[in-house]
N, C-alpha and C positions, 0 to 999 in steps of 0.2 A: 641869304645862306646859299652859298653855292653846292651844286649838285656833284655828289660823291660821283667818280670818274673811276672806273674797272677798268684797271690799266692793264690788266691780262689779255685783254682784245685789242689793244692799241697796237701795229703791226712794229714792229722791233727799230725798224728804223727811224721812225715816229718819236716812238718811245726812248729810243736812246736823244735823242735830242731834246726831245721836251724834262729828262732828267738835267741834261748839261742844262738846259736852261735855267730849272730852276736852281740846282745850284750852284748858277751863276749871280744868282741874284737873293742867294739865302735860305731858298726855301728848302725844299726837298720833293719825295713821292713817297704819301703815305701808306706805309706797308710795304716797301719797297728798299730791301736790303741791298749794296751793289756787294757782288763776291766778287772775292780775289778773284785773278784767272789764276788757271791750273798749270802746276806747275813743274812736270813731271820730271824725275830723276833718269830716266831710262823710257826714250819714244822708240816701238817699233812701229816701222813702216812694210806692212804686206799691201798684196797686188789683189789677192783674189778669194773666192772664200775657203778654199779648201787650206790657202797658207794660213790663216788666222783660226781654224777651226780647233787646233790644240792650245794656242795662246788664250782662249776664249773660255776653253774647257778645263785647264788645267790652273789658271793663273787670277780666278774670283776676279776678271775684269767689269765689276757690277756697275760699277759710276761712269753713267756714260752722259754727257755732253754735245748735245746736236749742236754743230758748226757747221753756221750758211751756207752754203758751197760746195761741201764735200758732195762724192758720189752719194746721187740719191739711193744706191744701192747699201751705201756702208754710210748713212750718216754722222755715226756718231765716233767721236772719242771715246773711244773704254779705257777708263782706269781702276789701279787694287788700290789698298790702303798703304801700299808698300810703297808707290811711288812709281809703279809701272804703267804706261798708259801705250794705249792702240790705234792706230788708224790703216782703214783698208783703201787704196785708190782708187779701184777699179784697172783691168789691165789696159799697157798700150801708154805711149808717150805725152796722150794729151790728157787724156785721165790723170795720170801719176803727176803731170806738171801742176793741173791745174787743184787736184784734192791738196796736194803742199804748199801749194804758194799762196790757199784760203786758210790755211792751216795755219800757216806759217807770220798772215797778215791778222789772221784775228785777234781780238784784246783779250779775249777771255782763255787766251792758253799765254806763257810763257817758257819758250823755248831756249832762253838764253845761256843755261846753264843744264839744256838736257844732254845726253847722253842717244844719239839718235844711230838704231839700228834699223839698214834696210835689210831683211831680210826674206828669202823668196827662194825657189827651186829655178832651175836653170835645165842647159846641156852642155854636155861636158865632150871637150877633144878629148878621145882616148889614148892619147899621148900623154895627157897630164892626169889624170884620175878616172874614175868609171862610177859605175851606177850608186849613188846614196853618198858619195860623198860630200865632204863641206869645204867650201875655200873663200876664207876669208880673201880679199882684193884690195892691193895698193896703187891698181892704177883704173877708172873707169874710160872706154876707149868707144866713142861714137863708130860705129859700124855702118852708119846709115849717111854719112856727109862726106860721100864721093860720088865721082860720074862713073857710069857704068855702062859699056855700048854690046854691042852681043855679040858674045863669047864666041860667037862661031866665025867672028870678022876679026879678032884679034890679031896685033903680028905674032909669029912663030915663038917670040922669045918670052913673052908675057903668059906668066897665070893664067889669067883669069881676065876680064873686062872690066875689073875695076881700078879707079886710080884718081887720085886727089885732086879737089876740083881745084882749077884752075892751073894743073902741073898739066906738061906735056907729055911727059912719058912716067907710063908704072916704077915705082920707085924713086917717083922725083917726093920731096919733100914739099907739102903745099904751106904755102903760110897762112894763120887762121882765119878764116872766113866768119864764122860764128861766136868764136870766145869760149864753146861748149863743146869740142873736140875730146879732149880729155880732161879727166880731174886727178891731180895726182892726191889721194887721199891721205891720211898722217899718218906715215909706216908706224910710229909710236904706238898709235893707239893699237894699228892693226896686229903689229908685232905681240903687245898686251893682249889683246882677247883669243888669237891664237894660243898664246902660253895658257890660259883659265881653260881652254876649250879643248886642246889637243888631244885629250883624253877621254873625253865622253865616251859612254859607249854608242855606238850608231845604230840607229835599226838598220835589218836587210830583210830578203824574201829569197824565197826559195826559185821564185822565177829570174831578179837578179840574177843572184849566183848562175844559172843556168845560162843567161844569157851574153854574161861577159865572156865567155869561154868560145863564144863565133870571132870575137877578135885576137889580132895576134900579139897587140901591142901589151908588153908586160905591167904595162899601167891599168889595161882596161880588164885586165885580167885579175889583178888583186883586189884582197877585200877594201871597203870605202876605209876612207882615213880622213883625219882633220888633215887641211893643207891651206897655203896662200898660192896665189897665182890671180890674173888680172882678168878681167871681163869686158866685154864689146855687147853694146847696148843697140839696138836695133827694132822698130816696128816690124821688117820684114823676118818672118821667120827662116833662116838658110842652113840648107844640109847638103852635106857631099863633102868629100873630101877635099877638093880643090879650093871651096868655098871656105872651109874651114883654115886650109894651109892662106888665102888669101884674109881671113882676120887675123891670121897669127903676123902676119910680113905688114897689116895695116895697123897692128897694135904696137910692132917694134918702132915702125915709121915713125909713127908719131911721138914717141918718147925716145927717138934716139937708141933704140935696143934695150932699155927698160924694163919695159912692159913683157910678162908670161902669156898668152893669151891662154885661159882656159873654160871659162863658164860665158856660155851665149846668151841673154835673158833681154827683156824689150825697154823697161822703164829705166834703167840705172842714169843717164846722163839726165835725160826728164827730170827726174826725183834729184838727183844735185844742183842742177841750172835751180830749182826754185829756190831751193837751202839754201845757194850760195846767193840766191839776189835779197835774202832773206838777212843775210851775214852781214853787207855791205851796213844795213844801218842797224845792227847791234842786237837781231831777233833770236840770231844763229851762230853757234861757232863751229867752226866747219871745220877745227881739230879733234871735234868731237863726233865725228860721224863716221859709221864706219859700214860696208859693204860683207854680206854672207851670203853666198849662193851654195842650193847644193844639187848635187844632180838627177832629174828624173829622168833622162833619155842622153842617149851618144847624138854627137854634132853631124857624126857620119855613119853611110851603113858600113858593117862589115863587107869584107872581100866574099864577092858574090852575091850579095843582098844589091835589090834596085832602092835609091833613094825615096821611091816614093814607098815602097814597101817599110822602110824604115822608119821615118818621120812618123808614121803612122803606128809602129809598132808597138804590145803592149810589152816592154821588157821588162817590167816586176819594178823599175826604178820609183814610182810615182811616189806611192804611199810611203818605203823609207827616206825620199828626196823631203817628206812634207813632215815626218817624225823629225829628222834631223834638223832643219831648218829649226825645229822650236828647242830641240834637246843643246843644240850647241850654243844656239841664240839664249837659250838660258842659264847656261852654265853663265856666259858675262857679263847678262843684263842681273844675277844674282850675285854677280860678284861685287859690282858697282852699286847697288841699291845697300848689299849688306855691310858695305863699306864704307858711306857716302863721306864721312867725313875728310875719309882720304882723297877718294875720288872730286868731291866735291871745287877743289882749286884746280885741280887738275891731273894729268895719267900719274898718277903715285908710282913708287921706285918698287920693283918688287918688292 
């Protein structure tokens, strides 16, 4: 009589093998159900905890699922019974790379047919929108995959000290080095959750308001709005105005004049490089993914503010930057979950 085996102590990768084993050969593991993996209609992907802190609070994400690899800070998968599910990466390029791409390899979720929103707080050029607003993006633009030598040796006709690696002069067009320069995302889709979202109402604060009114630019001055425009993904966090006009001229570069630059945020190409290597054998569909940023802070100080004063500043943007991010993000992710049949083949015709 062989000795009854508690396969709950058996360490996971043990145990998944000694299931294939047995059956491979007939048998099974008793008391040992396999579950489907999870199969979510609608993934969002946040960065950190205050951006998942309304998705968590507002959306009965109870059924949560620890998946090996994620940050040990945000273990687990949260999902509703609706067909919503969560994952937090932890901030920063290698974090956000590597919580998606265990995400994305694991068996026990199936992403093949999700519906995947990154969604996160940003800063925003006050050229294109101001504090609390939301912009959905059609183009993701690496900000961090050029040379850069110091600003204060530049020649007379250049920006700024940055410029494409391996181009000889600012404004040359570099050819891709990496493969993860830009991602041009599926205006379809993004065009669709735009139209569900346009209208939400936004939060604001009272110190916002207050503090759009130091700048001159008639964008940064009006109330927040739903909008599109493109985002440049970067570890290094950059403020000033030069630096700013320098991702707008490195976001056109690269897409041929394309690209809007507006929201500056760290993980976005990180969080696509995985999804897309994800895509290649059939995990991911990567018409299905779609980019929201919205804004807690300007890219630049206003005229007379020092940039370090600024970076720093508390401008009332945070809290409606982390409302909106879930209010707009849910206007689509309830539009797609209460519609699935339509959505389910694909972006349905109005």
């Amino acid at each position: 009589m062989h000795e009854k085996v508690d396969y709950r102590r058996i360490p996971r990768c043990i145990s998944s093998l000694l299931t294939l084993a047995l059956a491979l050969i007939g048998g099974g593991v008793p008391g040992v159900a396999e579950a489907a993996p999870v199969a979510p209609k609608v993934l969002v992907i946040t960065m950190f905890k205050h951006e998942v802190g309304n998705w968590l609070e507002k959306e009965a994400l109870e059924h949560k699922t620890a998946i090996d690899g994620l940050s040990e800070a945000f273990p687990d998968l949260s999902c509703n019974d609706k067909g919503l599910c969560l994952i937090t990466t932890s901030v920063g390029y290698a974090n956000a790379a590597s919580s998606v791409s265990v995400l994305v390899l694991s068996d026990e979720v199936d992403l093949s047919k999700t519906y995947i929103l990154i969604a996160g707080i940003a800063g925003i050029d006050p050229q294109n929108g101001t504090l609390g607003s939301a912009m959905w993006a059609r183009y993701a633009v690496d900000g961090g995959l050029q040379w850069r030598i110091d600003d204060r040796k530049v020649l007379d006709e250049w920006t700024s000290g940055q410029f494409g690696m391996f181009a000889k002069a600012q404004g040359e067009k570099p050819g891709s080095q990496y493969g993860t320069e830009v991602y041009h995302l599926n205006e379809a889709l993004t065009g669709r959750a735009f139209e569900l979202s346009k209208d939400v109402e936004l939060a604001d604060s009272d110190g916002a308001k207050a503090y759009r009114q130091n700048y001159p630019e008639e964008a940064a001055k009006a109330a927040s709005t739903v909008g599109i425009c493109d985002t440049v993904s970067a570890d290094q966090w950059r403020h000033g105005v030069k630096l700013s006009a320098a991702m707008n001229d490195w976001a056109k570069l690269l897409t041929n004049g394309a690209a809007d630059y507006c929201t500056t945020q760290q993980e976005g190409n990180a969080t696509l490089t995985a999804l897309a290597r994800g895509a290649k054998f059939g995990r991911v569909d990567m018409d299905r993914v779609a980019i929201l940023r919205t804004a807690s802070n300007f890219d630049q100080p206003y005229p007379g503010q020092v940039p370090q004063d600024s970076i720093n500043a508390n401008s009332g943007g945070f809290g409606p930057a982390l409302t909106n991010a879930y209010r707009v993000g849910k206007a689509f992710s309830d539009a797609v979950i209460g519609d699935w049949d339509a959505w389910a083949g694909g972006i349905p015709a109005k």
